[in-house]
Structure formats: structure tokens, C-alpha cells
C-alpha positions as CSV (number, residue, x, y, z in Angstrom):
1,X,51.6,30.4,-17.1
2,X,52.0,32.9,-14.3
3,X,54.3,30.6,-12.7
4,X,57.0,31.6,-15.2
5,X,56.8,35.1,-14.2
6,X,58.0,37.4,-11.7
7,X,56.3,38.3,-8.8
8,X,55.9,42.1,-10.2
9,X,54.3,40.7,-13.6
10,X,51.7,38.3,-11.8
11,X,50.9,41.1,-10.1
12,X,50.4,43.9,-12.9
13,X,48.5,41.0,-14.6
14,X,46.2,39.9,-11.8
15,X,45.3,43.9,-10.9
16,X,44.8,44.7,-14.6
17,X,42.3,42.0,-15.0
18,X,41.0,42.5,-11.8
19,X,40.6,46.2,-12.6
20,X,39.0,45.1,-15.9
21,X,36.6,43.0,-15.0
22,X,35.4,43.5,-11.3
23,X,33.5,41.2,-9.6
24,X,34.5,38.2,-12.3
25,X,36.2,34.8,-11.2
26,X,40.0,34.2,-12.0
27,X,41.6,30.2,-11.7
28,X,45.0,29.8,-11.6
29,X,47.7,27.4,-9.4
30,X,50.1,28.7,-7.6
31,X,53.4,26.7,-6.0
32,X,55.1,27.0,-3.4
33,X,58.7,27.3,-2.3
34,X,59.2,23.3,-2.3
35,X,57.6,22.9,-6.0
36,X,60.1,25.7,-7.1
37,X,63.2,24.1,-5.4
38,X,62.2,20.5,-6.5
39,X,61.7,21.3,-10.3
40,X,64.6,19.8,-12.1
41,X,63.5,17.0,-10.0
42,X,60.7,16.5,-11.5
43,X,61.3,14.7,-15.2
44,X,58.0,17.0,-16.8
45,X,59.4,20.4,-15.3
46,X,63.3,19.2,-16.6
47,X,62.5,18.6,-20.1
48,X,61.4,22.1,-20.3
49,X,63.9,24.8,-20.6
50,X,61.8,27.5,-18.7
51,X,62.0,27.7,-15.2
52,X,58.9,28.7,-12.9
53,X,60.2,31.6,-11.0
54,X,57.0,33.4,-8.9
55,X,56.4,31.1,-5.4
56,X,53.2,31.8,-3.9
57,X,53.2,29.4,-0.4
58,X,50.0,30.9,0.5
59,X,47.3,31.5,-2.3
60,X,45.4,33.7,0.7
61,X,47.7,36.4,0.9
62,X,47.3,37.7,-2.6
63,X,44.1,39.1,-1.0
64,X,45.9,42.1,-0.8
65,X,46.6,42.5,-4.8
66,X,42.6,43.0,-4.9
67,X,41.2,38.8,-5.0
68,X,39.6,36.8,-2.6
69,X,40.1,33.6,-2.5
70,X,36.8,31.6,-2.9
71,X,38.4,27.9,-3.1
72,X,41.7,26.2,-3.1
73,X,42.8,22.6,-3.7
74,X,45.7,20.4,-4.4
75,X,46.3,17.0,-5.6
76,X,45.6,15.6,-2.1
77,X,41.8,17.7,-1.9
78,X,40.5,17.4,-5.6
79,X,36.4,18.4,-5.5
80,X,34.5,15.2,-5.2
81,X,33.4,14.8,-8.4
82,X,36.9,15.0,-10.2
83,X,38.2,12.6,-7.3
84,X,35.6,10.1,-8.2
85,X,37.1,9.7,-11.7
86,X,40.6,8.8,-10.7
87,X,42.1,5.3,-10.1
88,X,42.0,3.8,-6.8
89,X,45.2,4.1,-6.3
90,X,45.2,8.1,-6.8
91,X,42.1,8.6,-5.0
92,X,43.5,7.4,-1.8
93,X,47.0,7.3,-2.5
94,X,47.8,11.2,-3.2
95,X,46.0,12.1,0.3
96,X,48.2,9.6,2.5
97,X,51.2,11.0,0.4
98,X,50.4,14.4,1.8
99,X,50.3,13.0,5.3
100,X,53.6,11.9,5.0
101,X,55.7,14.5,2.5
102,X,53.3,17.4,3.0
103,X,55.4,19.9,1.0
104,X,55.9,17.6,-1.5
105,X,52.2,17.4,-2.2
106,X,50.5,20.7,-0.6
107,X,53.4,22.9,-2.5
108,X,51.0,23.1,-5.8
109,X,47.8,24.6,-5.4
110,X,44.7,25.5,-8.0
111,X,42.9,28.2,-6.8
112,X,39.6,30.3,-7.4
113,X,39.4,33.7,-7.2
114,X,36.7,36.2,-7.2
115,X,38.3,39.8,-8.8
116,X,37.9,43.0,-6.9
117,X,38.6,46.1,-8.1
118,X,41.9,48.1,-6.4
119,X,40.2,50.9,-4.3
């Protein structure tokens, strides 16, 4: 859900629970500038009348709100074990797909963070 908020909110959110809970893990996805232009595109995003508004193109530089960045994926990089339970045609497809329309593919990310508290 914190892609419907404002950069300014994520953050508050992300330092309070980082604040909170020190040394915890936090997973959430984060898109990038081509997922936010593309999403009345996209038939799922257009049926919805709430727009994603905070683009994060790089999930390593919210470092600096007090996380570090223990893993990130897309739909192209899925951990082996969840890749193994997709079709064929997902398995192989989605990582030629990012070969050819990277933005297109590499613009959503789920991520894995490890809180730190703010000094």
C-alpha cells in the first residue's frame, strides 16, 4: 500500500516502524518511474480509481531513511523456489521479457529490508 502514498508518508511510516522495532525485517515493492507512467495502461491498475503516486527507481537508496536492503527481486529474478512453481512459459518468458523491455519488467520491485534505528 505504500505505493499510494507520498514520498513524505512512506517515509514517516518506514522511520516510525523502523524506530519501533530496530533490528526487525520490513517487505514491501517499490516501482519505479515507468510502472507509475504506464498505470492506466495496465487493465488491473485502470479499474482502480487510486493512483500510485510514490516512485522509488532504486529500492537501495532508501538506505538513507534508516533500512538496508537485504534482498531485491522482480518478476524477471523470483527466488528459486517460487520460480519453480510457475508455468513454463513464465519461468523463462518474464526474464527474456526483461532483456528486451527492461523498464517494462525491472520498474516493480519486492524488496527486503532489515530496520535500523535513525541515529
Amino acid at each position: 500500500m505504500l505505493l499510494y502514498l507520498q514520498e513524505e508518508q512512506v517515509r514517516s511510516v518506514v522511520q516510525a516502524l523502523a524506530d519501533r522495532f530496530p533490528g526487525a525485517c520490513l517487505s514491501f515493492d517499490t516501482g519505479g518511474g515507468a510502472m507509475m507512467r504506464n498505470q492506466d495502461r495496465n487493465p488491473v491498475f485502470k479499474a482502480v480509481d487510486a493512483r500510485m503516486t510514490w516512485t522509488c527507481d532504486d529500492p537501495k537508496s532508501l538506505e538513507d531513511w534508516g533500512l538496508r536492503l537485504r534482498e531485491s527481486r522482480t518478476f524477471a529474478t523470483p527466488q528459486p523456489d517460487v520460480a519453480r512453481t510457475w508455468p513454463r512459459r513464465h519461468r523463462y518468458g518474464m526474464p527474456l521479457l526483461a532483456r528486451l523491455v527492461p523498464p517494462a519488467v525491472n520498474s516493480y520491485r519486492m524488496n527486503l529490508f532489515a530496520l535500523e534505528k535513525a541515529e
